[in-house]
C-alpha positions as CSV (number, residue, x, y, z in Angstrom):
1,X,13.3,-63.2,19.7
2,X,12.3,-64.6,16.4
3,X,10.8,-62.4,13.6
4,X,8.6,-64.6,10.6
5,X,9.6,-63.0,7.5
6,X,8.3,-63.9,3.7
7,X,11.1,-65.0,1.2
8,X,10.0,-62.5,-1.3
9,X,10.4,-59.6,1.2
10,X,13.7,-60.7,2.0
11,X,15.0,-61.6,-1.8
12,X,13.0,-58.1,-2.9
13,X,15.2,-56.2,-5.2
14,X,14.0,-53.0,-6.1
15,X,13.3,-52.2,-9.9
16,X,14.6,-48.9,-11.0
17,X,12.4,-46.7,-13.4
18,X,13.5,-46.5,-16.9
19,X,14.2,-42.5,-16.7
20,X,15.6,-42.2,-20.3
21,X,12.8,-40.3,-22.3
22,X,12.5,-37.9,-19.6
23,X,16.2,-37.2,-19.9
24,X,16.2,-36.5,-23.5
25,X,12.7,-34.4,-23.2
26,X,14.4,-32.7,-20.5
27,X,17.8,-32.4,-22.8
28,X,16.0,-31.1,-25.9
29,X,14.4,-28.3,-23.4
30,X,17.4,-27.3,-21.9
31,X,19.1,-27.2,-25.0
32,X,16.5,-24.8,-26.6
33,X,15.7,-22.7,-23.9
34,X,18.4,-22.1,-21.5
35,X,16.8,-19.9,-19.2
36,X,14.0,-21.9,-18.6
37,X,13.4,-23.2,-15.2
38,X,11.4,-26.4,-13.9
39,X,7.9,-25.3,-14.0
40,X,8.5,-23.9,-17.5
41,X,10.3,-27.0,-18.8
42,X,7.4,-29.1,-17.1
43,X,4.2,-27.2,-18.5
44,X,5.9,-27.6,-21.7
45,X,6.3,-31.1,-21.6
46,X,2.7,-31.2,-20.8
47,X,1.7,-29.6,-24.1
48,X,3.5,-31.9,-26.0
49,X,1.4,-34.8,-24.0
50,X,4.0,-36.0,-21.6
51,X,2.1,-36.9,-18.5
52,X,4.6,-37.5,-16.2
53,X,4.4,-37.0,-12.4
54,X,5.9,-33.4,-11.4
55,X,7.8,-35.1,-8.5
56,X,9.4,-37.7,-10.7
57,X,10.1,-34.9,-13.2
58,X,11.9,-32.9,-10.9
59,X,13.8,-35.8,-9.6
60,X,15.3,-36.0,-13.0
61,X,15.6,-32.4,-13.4
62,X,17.5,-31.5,-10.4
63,X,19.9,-35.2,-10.9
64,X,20.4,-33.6,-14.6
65,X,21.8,-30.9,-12.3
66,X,19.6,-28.6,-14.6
67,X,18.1,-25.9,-12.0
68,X,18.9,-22.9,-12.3
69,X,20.2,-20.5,-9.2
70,X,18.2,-17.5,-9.3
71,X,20.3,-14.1,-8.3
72,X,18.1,-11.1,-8.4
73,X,18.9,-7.5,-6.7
74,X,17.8,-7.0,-3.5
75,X,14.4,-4.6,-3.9
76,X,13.6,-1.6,-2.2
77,X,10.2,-1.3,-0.9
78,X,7.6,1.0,-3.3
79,X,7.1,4.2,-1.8
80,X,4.3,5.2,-3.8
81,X,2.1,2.5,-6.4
82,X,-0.4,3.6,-8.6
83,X,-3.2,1.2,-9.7
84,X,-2.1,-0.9,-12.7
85,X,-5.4,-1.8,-14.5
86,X,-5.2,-5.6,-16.4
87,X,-7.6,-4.8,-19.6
88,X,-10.3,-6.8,-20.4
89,X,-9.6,-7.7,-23.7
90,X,-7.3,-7.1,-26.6
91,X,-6.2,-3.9,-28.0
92,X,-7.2,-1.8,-25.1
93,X,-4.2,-1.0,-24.1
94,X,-0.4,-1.2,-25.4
95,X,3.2,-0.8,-23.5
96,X,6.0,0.6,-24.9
97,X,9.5,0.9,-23.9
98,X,13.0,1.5,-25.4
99,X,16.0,-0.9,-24.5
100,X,19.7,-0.4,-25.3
101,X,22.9,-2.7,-25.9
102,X,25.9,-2.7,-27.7
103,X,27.1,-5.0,-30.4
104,X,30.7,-6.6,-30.8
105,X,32.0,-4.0,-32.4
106,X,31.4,-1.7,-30.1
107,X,28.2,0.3,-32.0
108,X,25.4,0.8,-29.5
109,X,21.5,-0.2,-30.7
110,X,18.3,0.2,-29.2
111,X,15.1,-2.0,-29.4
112,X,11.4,-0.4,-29.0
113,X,9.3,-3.0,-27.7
114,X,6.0,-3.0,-27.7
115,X,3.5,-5.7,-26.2
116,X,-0.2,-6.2,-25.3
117,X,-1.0,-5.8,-21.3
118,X,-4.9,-8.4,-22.3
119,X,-2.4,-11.0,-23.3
120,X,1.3,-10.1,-22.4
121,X,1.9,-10.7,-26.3
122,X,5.1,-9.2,-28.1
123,X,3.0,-6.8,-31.1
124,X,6.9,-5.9,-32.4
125,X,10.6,-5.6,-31.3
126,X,12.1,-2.7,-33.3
127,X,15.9,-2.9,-33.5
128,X,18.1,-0.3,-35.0
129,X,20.9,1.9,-34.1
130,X,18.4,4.8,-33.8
131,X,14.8,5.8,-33.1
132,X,13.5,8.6,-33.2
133,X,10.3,10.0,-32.9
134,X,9.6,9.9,-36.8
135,X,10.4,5.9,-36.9
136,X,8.6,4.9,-33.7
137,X,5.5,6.6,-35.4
138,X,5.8,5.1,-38.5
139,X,6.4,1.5,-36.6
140,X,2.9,2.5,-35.2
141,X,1.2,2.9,-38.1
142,X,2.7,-0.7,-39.5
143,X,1.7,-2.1,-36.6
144,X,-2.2,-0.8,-36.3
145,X,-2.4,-1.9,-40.4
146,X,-2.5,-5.3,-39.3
147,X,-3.3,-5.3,-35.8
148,X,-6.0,-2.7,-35.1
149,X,-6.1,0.6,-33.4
150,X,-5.6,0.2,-29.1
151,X,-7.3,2.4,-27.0
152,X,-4.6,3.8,-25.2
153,X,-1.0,3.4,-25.2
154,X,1.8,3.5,-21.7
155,X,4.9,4.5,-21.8
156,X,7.6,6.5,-19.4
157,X,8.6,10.4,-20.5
158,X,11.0,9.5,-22.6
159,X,11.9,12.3,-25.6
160,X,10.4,10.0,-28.5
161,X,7.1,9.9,-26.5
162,X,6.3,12.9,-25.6
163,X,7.3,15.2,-28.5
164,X,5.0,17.4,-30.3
165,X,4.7,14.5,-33.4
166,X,4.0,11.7,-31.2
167,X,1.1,13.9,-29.4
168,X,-0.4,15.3,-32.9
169,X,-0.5,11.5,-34.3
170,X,-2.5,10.6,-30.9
171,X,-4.5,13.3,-31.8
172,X,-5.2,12.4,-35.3
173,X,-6.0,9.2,-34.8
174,X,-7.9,9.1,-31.5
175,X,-5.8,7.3,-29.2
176,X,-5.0,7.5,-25.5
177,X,-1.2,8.2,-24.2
178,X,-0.6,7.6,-20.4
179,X,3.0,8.3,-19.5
180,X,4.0,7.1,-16.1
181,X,5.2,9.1,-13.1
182,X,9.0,10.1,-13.8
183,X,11.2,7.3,-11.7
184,X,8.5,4.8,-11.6
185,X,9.0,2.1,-13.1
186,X,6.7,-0.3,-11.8
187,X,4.1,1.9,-13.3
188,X,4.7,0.2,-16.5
189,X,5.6,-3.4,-14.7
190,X,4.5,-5.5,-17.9
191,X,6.5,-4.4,-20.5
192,X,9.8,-4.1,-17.6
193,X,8.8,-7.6,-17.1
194,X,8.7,-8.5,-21.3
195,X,12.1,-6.3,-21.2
196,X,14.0,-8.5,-18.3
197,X,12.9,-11.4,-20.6
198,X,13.8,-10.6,-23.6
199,X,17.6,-8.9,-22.0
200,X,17.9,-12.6,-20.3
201,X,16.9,-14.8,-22.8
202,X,18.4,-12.8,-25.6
203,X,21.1,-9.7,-25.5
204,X,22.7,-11.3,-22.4
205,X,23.1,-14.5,-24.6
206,X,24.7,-13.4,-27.3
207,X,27.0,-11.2,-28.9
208,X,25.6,-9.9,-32.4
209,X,27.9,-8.1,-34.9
210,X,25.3,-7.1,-36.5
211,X,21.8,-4.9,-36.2
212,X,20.8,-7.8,-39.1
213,X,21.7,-10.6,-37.2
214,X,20.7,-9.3,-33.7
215,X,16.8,-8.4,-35.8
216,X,16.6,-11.8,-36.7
217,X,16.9,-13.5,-33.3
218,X,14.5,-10.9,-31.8
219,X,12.1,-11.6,-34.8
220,X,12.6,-15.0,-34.1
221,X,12.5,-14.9,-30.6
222,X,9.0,-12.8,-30.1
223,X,7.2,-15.9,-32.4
224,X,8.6,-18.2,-30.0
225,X,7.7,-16.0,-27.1
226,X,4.1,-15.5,-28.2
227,X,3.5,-19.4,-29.3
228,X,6.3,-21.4,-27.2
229,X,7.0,-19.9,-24.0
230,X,4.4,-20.8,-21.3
231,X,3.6,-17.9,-19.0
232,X,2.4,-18.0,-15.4
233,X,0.7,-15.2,-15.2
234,X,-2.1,-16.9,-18.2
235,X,-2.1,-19.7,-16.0
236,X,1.3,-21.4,-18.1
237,X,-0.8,-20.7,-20.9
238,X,1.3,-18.7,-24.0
239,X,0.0,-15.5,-25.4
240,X,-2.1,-17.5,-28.2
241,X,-3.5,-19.9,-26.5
242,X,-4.9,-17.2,-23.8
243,X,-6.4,-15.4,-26.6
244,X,-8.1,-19.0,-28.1
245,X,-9.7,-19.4,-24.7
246,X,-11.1,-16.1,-25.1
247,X,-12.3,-16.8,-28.4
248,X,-10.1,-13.3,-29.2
249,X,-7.7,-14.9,-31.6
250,X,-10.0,-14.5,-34.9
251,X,-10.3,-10.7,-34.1
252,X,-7.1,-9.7,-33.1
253,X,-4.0,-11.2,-35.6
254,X,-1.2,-12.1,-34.3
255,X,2.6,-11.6,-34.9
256,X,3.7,-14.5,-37.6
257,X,6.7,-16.0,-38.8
258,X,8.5,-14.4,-41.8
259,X,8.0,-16.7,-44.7
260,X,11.0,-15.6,-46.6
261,X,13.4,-16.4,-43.4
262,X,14.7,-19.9,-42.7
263,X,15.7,-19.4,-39.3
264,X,13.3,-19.8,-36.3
265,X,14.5,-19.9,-32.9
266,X,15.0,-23.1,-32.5
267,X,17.2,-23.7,-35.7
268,X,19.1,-20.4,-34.6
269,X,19.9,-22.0,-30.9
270,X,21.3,-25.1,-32.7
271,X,22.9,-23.2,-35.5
272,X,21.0,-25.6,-38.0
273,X,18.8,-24.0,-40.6
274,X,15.0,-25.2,-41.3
């Protein structure tokens, strides 16, 4: 049985696309952010105007052998949930939580982070070796100078929250403290969320030998986090941009580089000053 076949189909030699600037967008991404996975990487490259199919992104992502395996614990089902209300604008509500972590030499430090539920922001990252709850007031103060007074404020029963100073400065200046049921985490979900961030992206990194050093790549980090970072729950929109399509970012200032230090994030990942 005889077939009638064109020449060109049979001399057809299929042209490869040129893959290369994807590569090295892809590189550079990598390179910066390590934890960042595909859909991260890709609504990045986005903002910077690349307009490359997701599906031909991937390909290269996944031949870059760049995806990341994801290993979480295995979750037990919530017994109980109370309601966690998403504010409708800024400085309604705030979150606060400690973290802890040890430096090289062996000295343990904690961090008091502090973020807007409205627009997930990072308001500060306190790091020091302690914080009592003198310091965590006065941070307060600092940060309602620039940033404005919130409505209320969430945090668990930890001693710095509910001692009789923290509850007379409430007092004083009119503000709101909800504390979450004791052993229930998710009751505070957004700032656990910022904190399993900021652990992964940061003090699972690195080691720091230094409260200094270790204040500086938080400092630098929370600009990045706020301005870089695309999140997914503002539609892969960071925490200034969702504020600009609010038309809340006149209002409310945000957290800002500090002028007198050289290092951003992306200079500290590649170890080259600005």
């Amino acid at each position: 049985m005889l077939f009638h076949m064109s020449t060109s189909v049979y001399y057809y030699r299929p042209r490869r696309r040129d893959d290369s600037e994807i590569i090295e967008q892809l590189s550079g991404l990598a390179e910066l952010y390590k934890t960042w996975g595909f859909w991260l990487m890709y609504k990045r490259l986005r903002k910077l105007h690349y307009m490359w199919n997701h599906k031909r992104v991937y390909r290269v992502y996944t031949s870059m052998r760049l995806n990341l395996r994801n290993k979480r614990k295995k979750r037990l089902p919530v017994r109980v949930k109370a309601p966690l209300l998403c504010p409708l604008g800024p400085n309604i509500t705030w979150s606060l939580d400690f973290m802890h972590d040890t430096l090289a030499c062996g000295r343990k430090i904690r961090t008091l982070n502090i973020i807007d539920d409205f627009s997930r922001e990072a308001l500060g990252i306190v790091v020091d070796s302690g914080l009592p709850a003198r310091r965590v007031i006065r941070e307060l103060e600092m940060l309602v100078s620039w940033r404005g007074k919130p409505e209320k404020i969430r945090s668990d029963n930890g001693p710095e929250f509910i001692s009789a100073a923290m509850e007379e400065w409430c007092v004083e200046n009119s503000i709101e403290w909800e504390f979450t049921q004791p052993g229930k985490p998710t009751q505070n979900s957004l700032v656990e969320h910022f904190n399993r961030t900021f652990r992964h992206d940061v003090l699972d990194r690195d080691m720091f030998d230094s409260v200094a050093e270790l204040r500086t790549y938080a400092n630098a980090w929370a600009w990045m986090y706020n301005n870089v970072r695309p999140h997914s729950a503002l539609g892969y929109l960071t925490p200034t941009e969702f504020l600009l399509k609010y038309g809340k970012l006149c209002e409310f200032p945000t957290l800002q580089q500090d002028n007198n230090n050289k290092w951003d994030w992306n200079s500290l990942v590649l170890g080259v000053a600005s």
